[in-house]
N, C-alpha and C positions, 0 to 999 in steps of 0.2 A: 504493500500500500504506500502510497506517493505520502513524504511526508515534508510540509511549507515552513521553512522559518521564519519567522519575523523580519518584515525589516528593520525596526526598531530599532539604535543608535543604543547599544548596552554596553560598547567598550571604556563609556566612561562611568559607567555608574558602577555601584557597591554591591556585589552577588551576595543576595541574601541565604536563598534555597535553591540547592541546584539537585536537581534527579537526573541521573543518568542509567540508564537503561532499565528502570524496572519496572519488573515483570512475576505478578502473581499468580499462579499456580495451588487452583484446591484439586489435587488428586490428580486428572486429567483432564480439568478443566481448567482454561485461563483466561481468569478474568482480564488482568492486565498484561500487555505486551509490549516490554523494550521501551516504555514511557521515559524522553528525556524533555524536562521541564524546567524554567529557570525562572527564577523571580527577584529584580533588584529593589534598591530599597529605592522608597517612597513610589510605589507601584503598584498598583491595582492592576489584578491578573486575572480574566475569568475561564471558566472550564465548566463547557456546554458538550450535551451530548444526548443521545435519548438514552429512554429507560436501559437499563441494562450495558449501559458501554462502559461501565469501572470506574467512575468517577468518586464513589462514596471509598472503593476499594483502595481506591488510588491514595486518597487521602488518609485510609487507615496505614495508611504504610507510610507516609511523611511522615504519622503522628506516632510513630511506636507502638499502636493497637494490633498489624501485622508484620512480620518480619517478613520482605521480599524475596521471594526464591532467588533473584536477580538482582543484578541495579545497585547502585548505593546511593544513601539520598546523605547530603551535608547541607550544614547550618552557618556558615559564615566562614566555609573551608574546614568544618570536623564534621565528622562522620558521627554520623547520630544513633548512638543506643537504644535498641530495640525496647524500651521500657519507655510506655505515655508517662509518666513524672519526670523522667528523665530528660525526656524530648519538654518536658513543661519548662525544666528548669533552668534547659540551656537556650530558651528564646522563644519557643513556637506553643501558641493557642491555639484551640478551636472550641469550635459551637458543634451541634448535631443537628441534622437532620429532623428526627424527633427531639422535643423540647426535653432537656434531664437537667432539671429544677430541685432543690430541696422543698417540696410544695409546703411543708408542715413548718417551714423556718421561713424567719422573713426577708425581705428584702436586702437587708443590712447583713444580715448574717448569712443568705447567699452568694453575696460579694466578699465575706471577710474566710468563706469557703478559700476563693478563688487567689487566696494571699497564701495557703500553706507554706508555697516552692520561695516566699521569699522572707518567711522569719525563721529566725536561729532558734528561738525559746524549745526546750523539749519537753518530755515527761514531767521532769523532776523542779524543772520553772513554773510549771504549769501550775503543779502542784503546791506547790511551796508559795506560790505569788507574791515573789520578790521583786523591789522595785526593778528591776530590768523586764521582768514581766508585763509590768505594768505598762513601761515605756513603751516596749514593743505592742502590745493590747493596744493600748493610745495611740499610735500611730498608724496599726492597720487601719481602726476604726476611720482613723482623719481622710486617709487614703480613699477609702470607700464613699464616704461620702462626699469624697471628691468627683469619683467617677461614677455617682448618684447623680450628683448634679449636671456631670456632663451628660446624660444619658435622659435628666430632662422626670427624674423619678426619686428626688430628695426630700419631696414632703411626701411618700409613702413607703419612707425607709423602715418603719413600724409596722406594715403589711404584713400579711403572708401571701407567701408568692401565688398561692394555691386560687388566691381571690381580683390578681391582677387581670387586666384584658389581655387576650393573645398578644397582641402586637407588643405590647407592655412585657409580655413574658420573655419574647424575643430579646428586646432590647434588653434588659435584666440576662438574660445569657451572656450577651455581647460585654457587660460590665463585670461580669464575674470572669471570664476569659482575659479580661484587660487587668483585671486586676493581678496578676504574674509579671506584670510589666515586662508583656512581648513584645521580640522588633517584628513578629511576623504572626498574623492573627488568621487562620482557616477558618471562613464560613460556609456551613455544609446548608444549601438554600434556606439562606436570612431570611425571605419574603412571603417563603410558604405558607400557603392560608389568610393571605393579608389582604385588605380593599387596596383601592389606588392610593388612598391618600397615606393610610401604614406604610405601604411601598414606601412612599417617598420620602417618608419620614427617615423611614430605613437607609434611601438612598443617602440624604445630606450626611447621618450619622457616621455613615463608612466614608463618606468625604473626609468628616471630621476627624476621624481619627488617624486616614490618610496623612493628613494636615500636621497630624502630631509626629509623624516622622515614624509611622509602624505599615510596613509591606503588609499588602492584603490579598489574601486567595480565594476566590470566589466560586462555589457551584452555583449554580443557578438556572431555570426552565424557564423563566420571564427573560425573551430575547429584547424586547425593549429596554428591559433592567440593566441586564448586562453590559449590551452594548452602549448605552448614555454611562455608564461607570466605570467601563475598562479600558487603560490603554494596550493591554493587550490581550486575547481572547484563542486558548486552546479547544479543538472539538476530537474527543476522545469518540469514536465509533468502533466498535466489537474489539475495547480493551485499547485498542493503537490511537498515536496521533495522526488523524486526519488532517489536520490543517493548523497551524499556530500565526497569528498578524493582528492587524491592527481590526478594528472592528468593521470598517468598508472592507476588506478583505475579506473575511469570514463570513460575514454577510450573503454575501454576494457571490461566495462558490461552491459551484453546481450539486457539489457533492454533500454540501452543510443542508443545503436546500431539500435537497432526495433523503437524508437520515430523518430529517425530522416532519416531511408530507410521507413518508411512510412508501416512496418509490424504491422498488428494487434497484437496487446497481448492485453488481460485483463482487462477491465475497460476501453478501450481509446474510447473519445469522436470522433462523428460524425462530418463532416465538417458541418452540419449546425449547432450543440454546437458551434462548436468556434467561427464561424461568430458570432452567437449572442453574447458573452462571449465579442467579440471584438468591436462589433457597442455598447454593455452597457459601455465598459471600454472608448470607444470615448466621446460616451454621457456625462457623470460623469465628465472626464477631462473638456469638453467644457464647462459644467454647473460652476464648480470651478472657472475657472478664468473667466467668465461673473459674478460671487457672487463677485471676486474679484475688479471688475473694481468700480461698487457704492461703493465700500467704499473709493477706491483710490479719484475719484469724490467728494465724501464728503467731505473726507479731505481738498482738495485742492478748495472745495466751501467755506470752513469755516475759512481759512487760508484768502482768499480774503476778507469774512467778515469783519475780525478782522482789517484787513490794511483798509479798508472804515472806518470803525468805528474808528479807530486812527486817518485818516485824517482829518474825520468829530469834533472832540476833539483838536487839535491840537491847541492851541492860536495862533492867526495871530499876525505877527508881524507886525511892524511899516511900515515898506515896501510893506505889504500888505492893512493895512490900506489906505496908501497914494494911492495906486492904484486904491482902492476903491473908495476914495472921487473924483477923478481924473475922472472915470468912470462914479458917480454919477453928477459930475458937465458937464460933456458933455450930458449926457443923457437930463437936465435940458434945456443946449443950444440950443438944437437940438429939445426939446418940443416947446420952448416960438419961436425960428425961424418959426417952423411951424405952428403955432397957427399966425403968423404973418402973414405968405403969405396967410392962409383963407380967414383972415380977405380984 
């Protein structure tokens, strides 16, 4: 399949994310193939495709969610650790597809979520809430409803997420994703389910944070969306890059035009290829974060051990002593009494 470069002028700008060649594979199906994709900084990238062409795939594998059969994806020239915290930590956010909100927590504390990968405080600060605790507490806090107010949703920082409008939930993702302070933020279709006017709301905000000096990666199905918002525009069809340029580019060739009226050309998969293509990419996701949960469990099994095992060490004080004998002297009472009424 014929693949277009951009003309785009990138020898002077700053490589944010660069994919080179990959390609995922569930079993003997493949979703993605040999994907090389680049994104400089302060640049809105979008990546359009129909149902089924690897797009959400594509992104699990930027993000540390899949590990690529092929390809290596980098973040500012390193090679990025197959682990999503990992990939959180060294620069790259994202949103999903489906909304994954703390619905039962609020606003504020969805966002103060989205700060783990950037305070030091551990277990035993947490615990103990010492003033460097508190510093740090204090400052997420300030952070957040910083990026409350950029997002245009600081007088419902006391909500719960559970009771926001859609649109509003959306954006509330976009702020908990920012709050990692990414230079490069993945939106998996921001717009989904949204009126015109959400849209555009939508739109300015990705402007905005454009604006702030953070590379943005775009799915999207709203071609009017994309193309007013991207300077440059990938179209992934069965897994490969069909075409990458400017948005008159893309637009306007033949082949972008035939994947999405649904005309046959050359090589395109059967609807039952995709279906399968898309129940293996389900699959895989679901398997990842179920591998994920025992280790989070572990963690936090071992973390309880150690606080047992401290307790159990701890020298009793004198106040404890004294309670004990106090204890043991009524115990005592309470034998020879009843040993009495036997008798």
């Amino acid at each position: 399949m014929n693949t277009m470069t951009t003309t785009t002028d990138t020898t002077t700008k700053t490589t944010v994310l660069e994919a080179k060649g990959v390609t995922m594979r569930f079993g003997g199906l493949t979703a993605v193939k040999g994907v090389d994709l680049q994104v400089n900084a302060g640049e809105i990238v979008g990546l359009i495709g129909p149902n089924g062409a690897g797009k959400t795939t594509f992104f699990n594998c930027l993000t540390g969610l899949y590990v690529p059969t092929e390809g290596s994806v980098t973040y500012k020239g390193t090679v990025l650790p197959p682990k999503p915290h990992k990939v959180t930590e060294a620069g790259i956010a994202r949103t999903f597809q489906n909304i994954r909100l703390f619905h039962n927590m609020t606003v504020l504390e969805n966002v103060l979520v989205g700060r783990h990968t950037r305070t030091k405080e551990g277990l035993w600060s947490a615990l103990l809430r010492g003033p460097g605790f508190k510093k740090a507490e204090a400052a997420s806090e300030a952070r957040a409803m910083e990026l409350l107010e950029f997002i245009g949703l600081e007088h419902k920082a006391d909500h719960l997420a559970k009771n926001l409008p859609y649109g509003e939930q959306r954006k509330l993702e976009i702020a908990r994703a920012l709050a990692s302070d990414p230079g490069l933020i993945l939106l998996d279709e921001p717009t989904a389910g949204m009126n015109p006017q959400e849209t555009r709301a939508a739109e300015e905000l990705i402007f905005a944070i454009r604006d702030k000096g953070i590379a943005v990666l775009v799915i999207e199905h709203d071609m009017r969306f994309i193309f007013n918002l991207c300077d440059r525009v990938a179209c992934l069809v069965q897994g490969e890059k069909l075409i990458e340029g400017t948005a008159s580019e893309v637009q306007g060739d033949e082949r972008v035009i035939a994947a999405y009226l649904g005309t046959p050309f050359e090589g395109e998969p059967g609807a039952a290829e995709v279906a399968e293509v898309e129940a293996a990419e389900a699959h895989a996701e679901a398997e990842a974060e179920a591998a994920a949960e025992p280790e989070a469990a572990a963690e936090t099994e071992t973390e309880t051990e150690a606080e047992a095992a401290d307790e159990d060490e701890a020298p009793a004080t004198d106040a404890d002593a004294e309670a004990d004998a106090d204890t043991d002297a009524d115990s005592t009472t309470s034998t020879t009494s009843t040993e009495g009424e036997a008798k």
